[in-house]
TIRO-2110 file (N, C-alpha, C; in Angstrom, 1 decimal):
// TIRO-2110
1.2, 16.0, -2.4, N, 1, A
-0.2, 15.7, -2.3, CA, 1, A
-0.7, 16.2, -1.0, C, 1, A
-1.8, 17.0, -1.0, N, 2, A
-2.3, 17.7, 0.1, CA, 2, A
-3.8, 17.3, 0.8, C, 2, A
-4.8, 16.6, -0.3, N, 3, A
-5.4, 16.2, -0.1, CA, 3, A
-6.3, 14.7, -0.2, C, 3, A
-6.9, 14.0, 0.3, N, 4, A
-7.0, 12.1, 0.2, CA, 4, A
-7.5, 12.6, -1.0, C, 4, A
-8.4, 13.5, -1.9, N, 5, A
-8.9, 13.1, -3.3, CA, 5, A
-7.4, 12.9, -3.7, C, 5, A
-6.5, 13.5, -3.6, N, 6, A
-4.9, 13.3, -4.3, CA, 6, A
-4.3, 12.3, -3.9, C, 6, A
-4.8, 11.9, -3.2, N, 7, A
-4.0, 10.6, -2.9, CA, 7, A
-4.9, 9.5, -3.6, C, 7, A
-6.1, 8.9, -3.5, N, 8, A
-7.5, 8.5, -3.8, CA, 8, A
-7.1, 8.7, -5.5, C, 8, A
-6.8, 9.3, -5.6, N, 9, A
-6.4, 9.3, -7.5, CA, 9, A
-5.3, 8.8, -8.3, C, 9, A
-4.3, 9.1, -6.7, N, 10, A
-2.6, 8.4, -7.0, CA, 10, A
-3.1, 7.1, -7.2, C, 10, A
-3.7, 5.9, -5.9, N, 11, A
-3.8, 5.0, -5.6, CA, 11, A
-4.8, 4.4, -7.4, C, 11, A
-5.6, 5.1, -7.7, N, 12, A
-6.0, 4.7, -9.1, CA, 12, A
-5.4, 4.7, -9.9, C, 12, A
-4.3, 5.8, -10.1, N, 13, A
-3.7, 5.7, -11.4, CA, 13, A
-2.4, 4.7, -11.4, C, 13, A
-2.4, 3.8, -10.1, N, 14, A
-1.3, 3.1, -9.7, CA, 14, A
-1.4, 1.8, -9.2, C, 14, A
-2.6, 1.9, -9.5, N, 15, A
-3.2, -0.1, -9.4, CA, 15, A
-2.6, -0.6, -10.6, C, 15, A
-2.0, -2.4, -10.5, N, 16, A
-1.8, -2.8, -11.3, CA, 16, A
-3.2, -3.8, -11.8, C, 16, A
-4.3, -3.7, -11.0, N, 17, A
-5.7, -4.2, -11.6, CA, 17, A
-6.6, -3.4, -12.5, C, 17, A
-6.1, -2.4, -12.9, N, 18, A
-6.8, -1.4, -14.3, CA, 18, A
-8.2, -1.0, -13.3, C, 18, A
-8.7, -1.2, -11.8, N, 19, A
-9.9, -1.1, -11.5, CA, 19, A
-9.9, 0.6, -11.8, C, 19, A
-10.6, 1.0, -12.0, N, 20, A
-11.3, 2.2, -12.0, CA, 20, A
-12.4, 3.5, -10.9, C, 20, A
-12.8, 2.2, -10.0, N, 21, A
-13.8, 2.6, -9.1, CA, 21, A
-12.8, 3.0, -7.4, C, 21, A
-12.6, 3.6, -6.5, N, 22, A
-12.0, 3.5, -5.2, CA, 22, A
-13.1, 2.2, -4.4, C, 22, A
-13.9, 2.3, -4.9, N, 23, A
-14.7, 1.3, -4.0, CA, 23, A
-14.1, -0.3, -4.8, C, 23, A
-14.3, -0.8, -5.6, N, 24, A
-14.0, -1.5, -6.0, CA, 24, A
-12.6, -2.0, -5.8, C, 24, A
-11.3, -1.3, -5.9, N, 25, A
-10.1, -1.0, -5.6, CA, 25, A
-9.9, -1.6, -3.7, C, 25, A
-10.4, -0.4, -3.2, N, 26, A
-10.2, -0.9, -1.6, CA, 26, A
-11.2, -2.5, -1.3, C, 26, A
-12.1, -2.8, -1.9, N, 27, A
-12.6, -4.6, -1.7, CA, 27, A
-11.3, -5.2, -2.1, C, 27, A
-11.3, -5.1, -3.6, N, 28, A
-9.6, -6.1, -3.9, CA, 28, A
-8.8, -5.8, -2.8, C, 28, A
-8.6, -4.3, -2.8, N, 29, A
-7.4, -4.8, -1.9, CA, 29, A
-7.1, -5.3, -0.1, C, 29, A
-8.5, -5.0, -0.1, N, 30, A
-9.0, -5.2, 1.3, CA, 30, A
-9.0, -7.3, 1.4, C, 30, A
-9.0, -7.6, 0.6, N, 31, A
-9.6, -8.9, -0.1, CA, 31, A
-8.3, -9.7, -0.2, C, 31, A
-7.2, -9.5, -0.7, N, 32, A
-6.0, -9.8, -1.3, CA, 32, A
-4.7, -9.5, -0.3, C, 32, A
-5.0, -8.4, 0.9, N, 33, A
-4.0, -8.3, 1.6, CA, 33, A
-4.8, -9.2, 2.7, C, 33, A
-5.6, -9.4, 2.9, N, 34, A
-5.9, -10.4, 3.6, CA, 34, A
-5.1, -11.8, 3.3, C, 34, A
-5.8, -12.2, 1.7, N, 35, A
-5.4, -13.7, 2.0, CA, 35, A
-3.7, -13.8, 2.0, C, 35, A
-3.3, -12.2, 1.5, N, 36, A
-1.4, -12.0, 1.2, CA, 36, A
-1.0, -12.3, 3.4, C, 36, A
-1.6, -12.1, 3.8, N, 37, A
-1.5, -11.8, 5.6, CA, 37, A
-1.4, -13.4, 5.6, C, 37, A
-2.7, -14.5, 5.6, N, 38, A
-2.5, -15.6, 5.6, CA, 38, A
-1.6, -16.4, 5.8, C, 38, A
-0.9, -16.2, 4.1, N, 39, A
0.6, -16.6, 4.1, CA, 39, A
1.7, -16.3, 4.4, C, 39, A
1.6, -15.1, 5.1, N, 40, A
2.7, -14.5, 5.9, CA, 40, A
2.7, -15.2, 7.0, C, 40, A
1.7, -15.4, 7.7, N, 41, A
1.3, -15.9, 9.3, CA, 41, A
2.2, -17.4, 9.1, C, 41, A
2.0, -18.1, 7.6, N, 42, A
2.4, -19.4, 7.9, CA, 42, A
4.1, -19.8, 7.5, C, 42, A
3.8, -18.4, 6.6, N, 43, A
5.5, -18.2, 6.4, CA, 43, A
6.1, -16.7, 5.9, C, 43, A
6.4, -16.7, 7.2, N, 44, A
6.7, -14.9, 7.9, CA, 44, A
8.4, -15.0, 6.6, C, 44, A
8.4, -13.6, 6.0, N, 45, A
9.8, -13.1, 5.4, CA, 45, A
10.7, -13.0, 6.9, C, 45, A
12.1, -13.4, 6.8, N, 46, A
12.6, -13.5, 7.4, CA, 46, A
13.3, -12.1, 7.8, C, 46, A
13.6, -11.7, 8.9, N, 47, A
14.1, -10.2, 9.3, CA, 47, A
13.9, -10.1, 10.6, C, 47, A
14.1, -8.9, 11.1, N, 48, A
14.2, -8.2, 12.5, CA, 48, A
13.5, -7.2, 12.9, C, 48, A
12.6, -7.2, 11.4, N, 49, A
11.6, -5.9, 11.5, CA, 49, A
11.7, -4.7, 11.5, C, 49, A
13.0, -4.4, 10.9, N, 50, A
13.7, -3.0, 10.6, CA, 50, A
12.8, -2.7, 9.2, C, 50, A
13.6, -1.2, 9.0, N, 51, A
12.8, -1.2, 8.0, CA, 51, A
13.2, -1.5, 6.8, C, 51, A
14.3, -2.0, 6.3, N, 52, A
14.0, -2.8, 4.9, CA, 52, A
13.2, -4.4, 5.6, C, 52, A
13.1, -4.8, 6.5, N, 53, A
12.3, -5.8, 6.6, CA, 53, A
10.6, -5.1, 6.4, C, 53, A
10.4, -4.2, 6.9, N, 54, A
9.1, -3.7, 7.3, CA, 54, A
8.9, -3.5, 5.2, C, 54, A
9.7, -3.1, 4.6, N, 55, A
9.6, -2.7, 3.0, CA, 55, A
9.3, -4.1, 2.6, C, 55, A
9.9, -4.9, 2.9, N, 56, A
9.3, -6.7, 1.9, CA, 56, A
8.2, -6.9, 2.5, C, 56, A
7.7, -6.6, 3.9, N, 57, A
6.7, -7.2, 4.1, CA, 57, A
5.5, -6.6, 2.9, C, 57, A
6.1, -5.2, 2.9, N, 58, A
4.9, -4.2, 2.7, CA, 58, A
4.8, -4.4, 0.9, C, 58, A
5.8, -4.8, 0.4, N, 59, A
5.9, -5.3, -1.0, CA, 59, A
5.2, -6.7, -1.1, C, 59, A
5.3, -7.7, -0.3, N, 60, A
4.6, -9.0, -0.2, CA, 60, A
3.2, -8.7, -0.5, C, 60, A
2.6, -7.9, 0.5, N, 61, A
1.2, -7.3, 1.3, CA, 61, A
0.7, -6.8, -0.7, C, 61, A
1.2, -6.0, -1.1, N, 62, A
0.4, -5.4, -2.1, CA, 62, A
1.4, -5.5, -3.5, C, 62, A
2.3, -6.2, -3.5, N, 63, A
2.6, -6.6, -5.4, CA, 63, A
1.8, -6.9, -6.2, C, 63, A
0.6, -7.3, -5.7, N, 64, A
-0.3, -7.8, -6.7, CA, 64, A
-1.8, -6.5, -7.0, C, 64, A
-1.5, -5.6, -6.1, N, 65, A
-2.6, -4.3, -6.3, CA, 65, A
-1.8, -3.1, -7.0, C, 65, A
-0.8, -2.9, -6.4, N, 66, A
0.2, -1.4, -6.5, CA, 66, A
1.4, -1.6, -7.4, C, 66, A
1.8, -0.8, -8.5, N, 67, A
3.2, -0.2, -8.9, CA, 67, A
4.0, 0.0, -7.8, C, 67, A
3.8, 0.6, -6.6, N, 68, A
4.4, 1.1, -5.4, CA, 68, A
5.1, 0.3, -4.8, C, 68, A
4.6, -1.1, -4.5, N, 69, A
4.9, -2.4, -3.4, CA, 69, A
6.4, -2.1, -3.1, C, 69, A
6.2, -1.5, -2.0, N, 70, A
8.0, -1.9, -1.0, CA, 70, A
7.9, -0.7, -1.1, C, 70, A
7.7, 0.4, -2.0, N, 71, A
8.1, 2.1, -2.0, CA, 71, A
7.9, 2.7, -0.7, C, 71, A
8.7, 3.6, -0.1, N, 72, A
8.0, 4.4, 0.6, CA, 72, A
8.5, 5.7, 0.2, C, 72, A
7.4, 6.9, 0.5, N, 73, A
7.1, 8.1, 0.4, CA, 73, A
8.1, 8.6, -0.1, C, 73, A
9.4, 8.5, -0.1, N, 74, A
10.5, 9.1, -0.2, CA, 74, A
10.8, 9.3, -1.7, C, 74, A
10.7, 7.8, -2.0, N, 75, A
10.9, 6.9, -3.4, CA, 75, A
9.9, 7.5, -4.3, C, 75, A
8.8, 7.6, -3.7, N, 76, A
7.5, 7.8, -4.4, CA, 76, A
7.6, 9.5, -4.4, C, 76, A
8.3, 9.9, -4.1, N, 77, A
8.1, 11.8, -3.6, CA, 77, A
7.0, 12.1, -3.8, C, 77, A
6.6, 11.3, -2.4, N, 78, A
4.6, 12.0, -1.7, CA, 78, A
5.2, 12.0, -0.5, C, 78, A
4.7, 13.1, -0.1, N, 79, A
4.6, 13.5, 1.4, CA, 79, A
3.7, 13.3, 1.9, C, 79, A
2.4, 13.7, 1.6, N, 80, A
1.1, 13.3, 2.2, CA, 80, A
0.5, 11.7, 2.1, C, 80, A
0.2, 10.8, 2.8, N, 81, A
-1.2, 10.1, 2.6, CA, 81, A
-1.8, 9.9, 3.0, C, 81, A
-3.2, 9.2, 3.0, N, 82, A
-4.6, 9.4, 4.0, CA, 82, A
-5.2, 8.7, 3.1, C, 82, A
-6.7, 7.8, 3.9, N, 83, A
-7.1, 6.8, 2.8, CA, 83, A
-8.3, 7.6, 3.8, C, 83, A
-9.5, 7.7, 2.6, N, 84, A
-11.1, 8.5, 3.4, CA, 84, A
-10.7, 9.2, 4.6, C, 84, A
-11.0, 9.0, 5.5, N, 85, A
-10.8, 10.0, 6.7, CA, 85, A
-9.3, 9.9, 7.6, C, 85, A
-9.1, 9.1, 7.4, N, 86, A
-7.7, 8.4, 8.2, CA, 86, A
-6.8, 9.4, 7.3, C, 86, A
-5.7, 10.0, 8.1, N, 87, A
-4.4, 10.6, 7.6, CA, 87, A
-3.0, 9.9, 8.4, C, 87, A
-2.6, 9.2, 7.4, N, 88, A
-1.3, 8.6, 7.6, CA, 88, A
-0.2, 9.5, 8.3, C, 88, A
0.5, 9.5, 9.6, N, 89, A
1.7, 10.2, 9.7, CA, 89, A
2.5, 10.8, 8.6, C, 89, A
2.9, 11.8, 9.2, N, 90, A
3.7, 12.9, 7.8, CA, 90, A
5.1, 12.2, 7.9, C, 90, A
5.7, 12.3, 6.9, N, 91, A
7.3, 11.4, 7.1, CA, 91, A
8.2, 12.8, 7.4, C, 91, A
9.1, 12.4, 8.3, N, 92, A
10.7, 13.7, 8.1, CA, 92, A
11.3, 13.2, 7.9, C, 92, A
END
């Protein structure tokens, strides 16, 4: 994926909330990793912050928006991502 509409489309066609709109999509999920953050603050997954810990947190944060939760790029074979203007570091 080379470009955020290609990503912006992934992220649609890989919500598990059927939303349809990116606007609508980033409120939920802007909305839900919030109150998902909450309960982490009061009860943190236990780890050292490596990265299979950094993967459950990131699965916690969005099982309820994404097919993806815990994936990373590798898993997913995307190289690129970027949300609107923001471009995520490239993985090696």
């Amino acid at each position: 994926m080379h470009h955020n509409d290609d990503f912006e489309d992934y992220l649609l066609k890989h919500n598990i909330l059927n939303v349809t709109s990116l606007e609508t999509l980033y409120k939920l999920e802007n909305d839900i990793t919030y109150q998902k953050s909450l309960i982490l603050k009061k009860n943190p997954i236990p780890g050292e912050f490596d990265y299979a810990h950094l993967k459950k947190i990131h699965h916690f944060l969005f099982e309820d928006i994404y097919d993806f939760a815990g994936m990373d790029r590798f898993e997913l074979g995307v190289e690129y991502f970027g949300k609107g203007n923001s471009k995520f570091i490239l993985g090696s």
